[in-house]
TIMARDREN-487519 format. One record per residue: residue in three letters; x, y, z of N, C-alpha, C in turn. Coordinates in steps of 0.2 Angstrom, whole numbers, padded with zeros to 4 digits, always signed. Example, Ala and Ser with C-alpha at 12.3 -4.5 7.8 and 13.67 -1.06 7.14 Angstrom:
REM TIMARDREN-487519
ALA+0066-0028+0039+0062-0022+0039+0066-0016+0039SER+0064-0011+0035+0068-0005+0036+0064+0000+0039
REM end
This chain:
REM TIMARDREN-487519
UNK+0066-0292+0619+0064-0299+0621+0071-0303+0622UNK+0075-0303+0617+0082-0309+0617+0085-0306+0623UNK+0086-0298+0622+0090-0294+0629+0087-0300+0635UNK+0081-0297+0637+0079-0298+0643+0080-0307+0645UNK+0078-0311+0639+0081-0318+0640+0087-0319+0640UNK+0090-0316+0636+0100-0317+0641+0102-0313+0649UNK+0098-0310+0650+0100-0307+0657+0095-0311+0660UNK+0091-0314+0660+0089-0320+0664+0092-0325+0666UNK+0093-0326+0660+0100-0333+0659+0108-0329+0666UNK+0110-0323+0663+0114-0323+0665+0113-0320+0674UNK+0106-0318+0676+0106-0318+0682+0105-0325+0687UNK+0104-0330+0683+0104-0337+0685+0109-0340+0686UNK+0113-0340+0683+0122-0339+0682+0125-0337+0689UNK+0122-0329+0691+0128-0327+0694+0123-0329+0701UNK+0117-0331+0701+0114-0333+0707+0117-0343+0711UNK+0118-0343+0703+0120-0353+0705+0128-0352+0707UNK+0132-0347+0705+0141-0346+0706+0140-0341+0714UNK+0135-0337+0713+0135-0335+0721+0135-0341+0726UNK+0130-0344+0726+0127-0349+0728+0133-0354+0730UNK+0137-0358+0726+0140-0362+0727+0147-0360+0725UNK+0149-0354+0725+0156-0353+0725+0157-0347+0730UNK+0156-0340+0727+0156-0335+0729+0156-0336+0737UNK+0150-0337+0739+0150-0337+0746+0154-0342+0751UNK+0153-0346+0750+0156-0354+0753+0165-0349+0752UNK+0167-0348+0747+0175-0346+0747+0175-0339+0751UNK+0169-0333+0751+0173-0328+0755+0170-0331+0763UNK+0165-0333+0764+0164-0339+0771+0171-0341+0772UNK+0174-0346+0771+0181-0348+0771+0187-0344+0773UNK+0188-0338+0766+0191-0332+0767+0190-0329+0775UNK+0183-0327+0776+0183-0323+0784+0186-0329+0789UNK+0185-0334+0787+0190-0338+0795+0196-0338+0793UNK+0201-0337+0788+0206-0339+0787+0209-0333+0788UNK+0206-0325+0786+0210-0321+0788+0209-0320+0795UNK+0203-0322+0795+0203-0320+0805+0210-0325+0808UNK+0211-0330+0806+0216-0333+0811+0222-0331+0807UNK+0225-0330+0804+0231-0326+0800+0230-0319+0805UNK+0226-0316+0806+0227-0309+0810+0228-0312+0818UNK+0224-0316+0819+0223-0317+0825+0230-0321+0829UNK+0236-0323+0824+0242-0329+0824+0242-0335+0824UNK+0235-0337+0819+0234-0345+0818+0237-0344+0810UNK+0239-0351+0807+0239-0352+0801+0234-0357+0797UNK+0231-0353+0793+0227-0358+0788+0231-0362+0783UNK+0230-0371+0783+0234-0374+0781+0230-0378+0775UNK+0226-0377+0776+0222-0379+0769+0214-0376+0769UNK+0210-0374+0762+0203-0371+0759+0201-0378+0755UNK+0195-0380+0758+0192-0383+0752+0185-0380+0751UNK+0184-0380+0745+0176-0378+0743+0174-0383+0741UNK+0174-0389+0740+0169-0393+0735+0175-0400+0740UNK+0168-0405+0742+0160-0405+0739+0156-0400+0746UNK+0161-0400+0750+0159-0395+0757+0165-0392+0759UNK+0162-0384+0759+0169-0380+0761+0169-0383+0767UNK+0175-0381+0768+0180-0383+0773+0188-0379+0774UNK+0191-0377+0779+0195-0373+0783+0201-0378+0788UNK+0206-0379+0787+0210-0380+0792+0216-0377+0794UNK+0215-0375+0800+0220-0371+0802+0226-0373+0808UNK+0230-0372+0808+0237-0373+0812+0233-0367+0819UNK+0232-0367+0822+0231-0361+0830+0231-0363+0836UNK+0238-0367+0837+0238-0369+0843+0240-0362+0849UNK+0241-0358+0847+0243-0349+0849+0238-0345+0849UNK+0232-0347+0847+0227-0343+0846+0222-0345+0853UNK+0220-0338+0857+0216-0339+0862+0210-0342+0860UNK+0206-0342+0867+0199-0344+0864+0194-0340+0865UNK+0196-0331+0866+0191-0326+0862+0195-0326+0854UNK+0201-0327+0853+0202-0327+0847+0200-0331+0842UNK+0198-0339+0845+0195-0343+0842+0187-0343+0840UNK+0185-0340+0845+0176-0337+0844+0176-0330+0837UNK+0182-0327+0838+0181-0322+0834+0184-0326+0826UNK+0187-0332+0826+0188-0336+0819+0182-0338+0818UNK+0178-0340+0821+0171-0347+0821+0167-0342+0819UNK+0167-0335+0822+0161-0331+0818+0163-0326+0812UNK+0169-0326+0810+0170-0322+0804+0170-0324+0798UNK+0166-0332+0799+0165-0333+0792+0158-0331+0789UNK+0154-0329+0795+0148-0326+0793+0148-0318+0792UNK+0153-0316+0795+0153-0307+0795+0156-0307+0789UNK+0161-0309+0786+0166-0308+0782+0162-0307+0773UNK+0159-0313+0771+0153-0312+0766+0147-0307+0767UNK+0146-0303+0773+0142-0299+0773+0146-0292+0770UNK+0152-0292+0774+0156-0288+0771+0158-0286+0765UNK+0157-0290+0761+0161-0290+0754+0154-0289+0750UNK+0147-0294+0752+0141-0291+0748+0140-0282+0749UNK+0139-0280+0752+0137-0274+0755+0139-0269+0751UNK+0144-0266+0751+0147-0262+0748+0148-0264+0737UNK+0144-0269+0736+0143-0269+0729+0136-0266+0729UNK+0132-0266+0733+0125-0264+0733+0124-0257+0728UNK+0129-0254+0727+0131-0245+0725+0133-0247+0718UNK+0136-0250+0716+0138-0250+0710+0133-0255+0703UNK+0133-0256+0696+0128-0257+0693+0122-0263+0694UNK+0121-0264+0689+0113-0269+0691+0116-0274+0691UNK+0122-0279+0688+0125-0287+0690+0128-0285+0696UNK+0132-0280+0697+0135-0281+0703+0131-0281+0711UNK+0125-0276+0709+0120-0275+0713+0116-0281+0715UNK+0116-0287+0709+0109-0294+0709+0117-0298+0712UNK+0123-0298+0712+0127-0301+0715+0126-0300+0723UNK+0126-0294+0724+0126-0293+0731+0119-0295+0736UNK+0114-0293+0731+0107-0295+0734+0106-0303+0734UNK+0109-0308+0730+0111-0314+0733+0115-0314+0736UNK+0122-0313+0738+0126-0312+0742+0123-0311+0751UNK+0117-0306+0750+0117-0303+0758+0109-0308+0758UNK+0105-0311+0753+0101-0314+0752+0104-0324+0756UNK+0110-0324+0755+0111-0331+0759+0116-0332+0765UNK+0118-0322+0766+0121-0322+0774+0114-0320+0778UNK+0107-0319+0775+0102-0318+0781+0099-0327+0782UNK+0101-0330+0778+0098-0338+0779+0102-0340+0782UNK+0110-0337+0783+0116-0342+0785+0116-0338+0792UNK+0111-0334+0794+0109-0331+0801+0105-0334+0805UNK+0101-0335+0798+0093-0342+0804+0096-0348+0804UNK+0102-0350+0801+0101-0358+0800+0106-0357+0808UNK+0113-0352+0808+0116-0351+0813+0111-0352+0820UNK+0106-0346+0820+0101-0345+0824+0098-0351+0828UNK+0094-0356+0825+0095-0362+0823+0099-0369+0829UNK+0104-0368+0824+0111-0370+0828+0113-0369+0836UNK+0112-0362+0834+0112-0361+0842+0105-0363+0848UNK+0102-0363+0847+0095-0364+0848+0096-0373+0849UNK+0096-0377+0844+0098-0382+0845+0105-0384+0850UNK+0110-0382+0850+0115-0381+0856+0112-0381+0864UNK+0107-0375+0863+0104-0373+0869+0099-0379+0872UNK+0097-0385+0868+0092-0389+0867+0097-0397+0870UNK+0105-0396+0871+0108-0401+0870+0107-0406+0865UNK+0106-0404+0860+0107-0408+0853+0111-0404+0847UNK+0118-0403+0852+0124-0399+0845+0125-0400+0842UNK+0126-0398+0833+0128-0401+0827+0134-0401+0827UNK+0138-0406+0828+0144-0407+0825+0148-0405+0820UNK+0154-0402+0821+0158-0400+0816+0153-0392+0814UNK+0150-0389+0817+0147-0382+0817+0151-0376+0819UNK+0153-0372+0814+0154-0369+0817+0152-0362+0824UNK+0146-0362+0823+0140-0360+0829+0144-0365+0836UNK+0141-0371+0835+0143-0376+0841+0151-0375+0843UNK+0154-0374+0837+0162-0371+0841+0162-0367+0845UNK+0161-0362+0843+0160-0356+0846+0156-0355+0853UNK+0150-0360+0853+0148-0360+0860+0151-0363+0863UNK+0154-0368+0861+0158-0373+0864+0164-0369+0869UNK+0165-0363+0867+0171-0360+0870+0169-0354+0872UNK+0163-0352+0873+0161-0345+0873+0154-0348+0879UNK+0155-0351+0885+0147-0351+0888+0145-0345+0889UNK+0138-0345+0889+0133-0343+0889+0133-0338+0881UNK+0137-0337+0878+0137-0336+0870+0130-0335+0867UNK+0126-0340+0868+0119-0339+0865+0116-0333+0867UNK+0117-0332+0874+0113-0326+0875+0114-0319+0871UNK+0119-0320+0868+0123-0315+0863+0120-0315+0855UNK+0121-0321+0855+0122-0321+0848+0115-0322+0845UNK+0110-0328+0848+0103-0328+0844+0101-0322+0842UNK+0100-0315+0850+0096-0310+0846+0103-0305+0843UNK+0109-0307+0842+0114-0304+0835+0109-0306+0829UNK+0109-0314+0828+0108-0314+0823+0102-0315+0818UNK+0096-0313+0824+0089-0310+0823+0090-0305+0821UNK+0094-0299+0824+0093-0294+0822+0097-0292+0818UNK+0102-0296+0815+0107-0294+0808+0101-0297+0802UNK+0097-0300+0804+0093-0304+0798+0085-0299+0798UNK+0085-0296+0802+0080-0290+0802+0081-0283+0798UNK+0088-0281+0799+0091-0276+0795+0094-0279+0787UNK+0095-0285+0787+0095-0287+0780+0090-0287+0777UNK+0082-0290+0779+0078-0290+0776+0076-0283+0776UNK+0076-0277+0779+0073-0271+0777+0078-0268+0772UNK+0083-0272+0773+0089-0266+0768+0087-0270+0759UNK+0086-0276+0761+0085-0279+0756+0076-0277+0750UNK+0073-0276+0755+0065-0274+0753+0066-0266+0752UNK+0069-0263+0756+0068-0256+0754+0073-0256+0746UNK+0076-0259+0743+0081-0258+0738+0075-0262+0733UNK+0068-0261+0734+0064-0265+0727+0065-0267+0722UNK+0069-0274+0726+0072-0279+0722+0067-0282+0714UNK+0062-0283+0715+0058-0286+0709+0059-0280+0705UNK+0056-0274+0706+0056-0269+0700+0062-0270+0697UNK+0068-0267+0700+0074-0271+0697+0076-0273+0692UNK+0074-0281+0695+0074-0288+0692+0070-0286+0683UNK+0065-0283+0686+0059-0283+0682+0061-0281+0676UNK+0065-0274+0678+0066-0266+0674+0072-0271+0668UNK+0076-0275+0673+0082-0278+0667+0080-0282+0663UNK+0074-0285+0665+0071-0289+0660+0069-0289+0655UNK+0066-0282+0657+0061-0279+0649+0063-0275+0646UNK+0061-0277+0639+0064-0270+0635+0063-0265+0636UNK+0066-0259+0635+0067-0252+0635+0069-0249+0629UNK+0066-0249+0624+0067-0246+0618+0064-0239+0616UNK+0067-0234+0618+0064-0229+0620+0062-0226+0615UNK+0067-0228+0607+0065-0226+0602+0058-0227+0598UNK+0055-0234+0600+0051-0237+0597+0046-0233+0602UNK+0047-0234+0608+0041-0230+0614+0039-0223+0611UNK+0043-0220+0608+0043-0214+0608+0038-0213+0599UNK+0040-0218+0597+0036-0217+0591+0027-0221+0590UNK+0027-0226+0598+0022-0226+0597+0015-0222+0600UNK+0020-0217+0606+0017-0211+0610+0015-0207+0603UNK+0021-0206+0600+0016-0200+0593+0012-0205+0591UNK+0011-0210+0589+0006-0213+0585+0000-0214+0586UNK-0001-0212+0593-0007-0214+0599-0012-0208+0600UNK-0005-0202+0596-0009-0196+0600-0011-0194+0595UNK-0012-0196+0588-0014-0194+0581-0020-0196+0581
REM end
């Protein structure tokens, strides 16, 4: 019972540090190494109280610059994915992790939808990129339908509650084991 209440506690933890660190910094991270790969310079990262990115790229083209505006979304997909394999925190890390690049799809989705409406959010980066990339939309909403259709399958096939569930309860196999003979007597 304490077990299952500290891993409560402690998947609450890595849900509010994904949520408000994790992501938001490797978000940040994928534009900044896109424009370092790309021969722009990242000149400052802020995460708090709103990530933010600036960069030096006056050399960087403007397929180069579409492929900085969307790397902040690929890049946390990136780095969630490949934890899915290894233990159960590293695992509920990733399943938030690939849980707020499918919301950071619809809200993109969204964005662009609204662009296509003429009412662009300012300072977005979706709107930047359309900004530089016309007709861009026609690409990119059903991209990111369809990246947020394979997260949600990959995400439900991976029986996320049970899981959750299994960490939460005790498993005392000793006691189980002695209750099974006590039952059969």
């Amino acid at each position: 019972m304490v077990r299952g209440f500290f891993n409560m506690i402690f998947m609450s933890a890595i849900a509010f540090i994904a949520a408000l660190l994790l992501y938001p910094l490797t978000h940040e991270l994928g534009h900044a190494l896109a424009a370092l790969l790309l021969g722009g310079k990242p000149c400052a990262i802020e995460l708090l109280p709103l990530p933010s990115i600036v960069c030096e790229a006056s050399g960087v083209s403007n397929t180069g610059l579409i492929i900085v505006g969307l790397s902040g979304l690929i890049f946390p997909a990136l780095i969630a994915i490949p934890l899915r394999r290894c233990g159960f925190f590293l695992w509920y890390t990733s399943f938030i992790m690939r849980g707020i690049v499918m919301l950071s799809m619809a809200v993109s989705a969204v964005t662009a939808f609204l662009y296509c409406a003429d009412m662009p959010l300012p300072e977005d980066d979706i709107t930047g990129v359309l900004e530089l990339w016309q007709g861009g939309e026609l690409w990119l909403i059903p991209s990111f339908l369809i990246v947020m259709a394979l997260l949600l399958i990959q995400l439900a096939g991976e029986k996320p509650l049970h899981k959750i569930i299994q960490s939460l309860s005790m498993h005392n196999t000793g006691i189980s084991t002695q209750n099974k003979q006590a039952n059969q007597i």
